[in-house]
N, C-alpha and C positions, 0 to 999 in steps of 0.2 A: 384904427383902434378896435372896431368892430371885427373887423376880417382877422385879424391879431388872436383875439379872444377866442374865435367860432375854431378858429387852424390849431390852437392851443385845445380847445374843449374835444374835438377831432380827434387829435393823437393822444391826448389821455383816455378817451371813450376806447379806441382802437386798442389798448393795453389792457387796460382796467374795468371797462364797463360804460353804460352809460352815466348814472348818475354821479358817477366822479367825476366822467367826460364834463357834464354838463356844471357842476361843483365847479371844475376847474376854469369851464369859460368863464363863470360868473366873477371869481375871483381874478381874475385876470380882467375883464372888463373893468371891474372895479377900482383895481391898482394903476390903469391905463389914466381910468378919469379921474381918480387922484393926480397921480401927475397932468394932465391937465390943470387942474382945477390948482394946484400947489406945485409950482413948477422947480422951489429947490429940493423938493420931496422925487424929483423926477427920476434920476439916478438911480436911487433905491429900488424904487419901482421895477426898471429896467431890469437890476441887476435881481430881483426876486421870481420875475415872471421869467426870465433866460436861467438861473437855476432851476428853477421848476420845471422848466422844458428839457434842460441836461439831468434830472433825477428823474423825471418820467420814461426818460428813453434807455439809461441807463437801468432801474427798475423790471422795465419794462422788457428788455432785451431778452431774459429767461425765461417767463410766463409764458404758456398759452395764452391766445385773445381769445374773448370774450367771447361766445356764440352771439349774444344780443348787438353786438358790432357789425355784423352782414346784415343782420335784418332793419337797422337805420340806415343802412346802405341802400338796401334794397327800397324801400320809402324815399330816400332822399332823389335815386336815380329817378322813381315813378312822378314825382312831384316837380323836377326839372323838364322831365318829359310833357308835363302837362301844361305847363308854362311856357315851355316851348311851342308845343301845338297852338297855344290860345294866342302867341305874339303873329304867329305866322296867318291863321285866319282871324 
């Protein structure tokens, strides 16, 4: 559900920007633990957050990305790397 949300907020950032990126995980967590939480509501869910993901890419397919999309990259690589270092010693 987590990882679901983060890969969803990922490629909306990657099109559109961060704060949509991040808009979008949220809403998408959201819809997830809904259906959790109400499970004939479940469907719905599914079928809202997988059109979302087919209008964002579709969308998105024309656009230049975002410049602020390399530089969460760039953070995100530095922050795995550190994490990395600190498991190993």
């Amino acid at each position: 559900m987590i990882l679901a949300a983060l890969i969803c907020g990922l490629l909306t950032a990657y099109y559109f920007g961060v704060r949509p990126g991040a808009a979008a995980a949220g809403v998408t967590f959201g819809l997830f633990l809904l259906a959790a939480i109400f499970p004939a509501i479940r469907w719905f869910a599914y079928l809202a957050v997988g059109g979302g993901i087919v209008g964002v890419t579709a969308m998105g397919a024309g656009r230049p990305r975002d410049p602020t999309f390399g530089r969460v990259v760039d953070v995100g690589k530095r922050l795995v790397g550190q994490v990395w270092k600190r498991k190993d010693g």
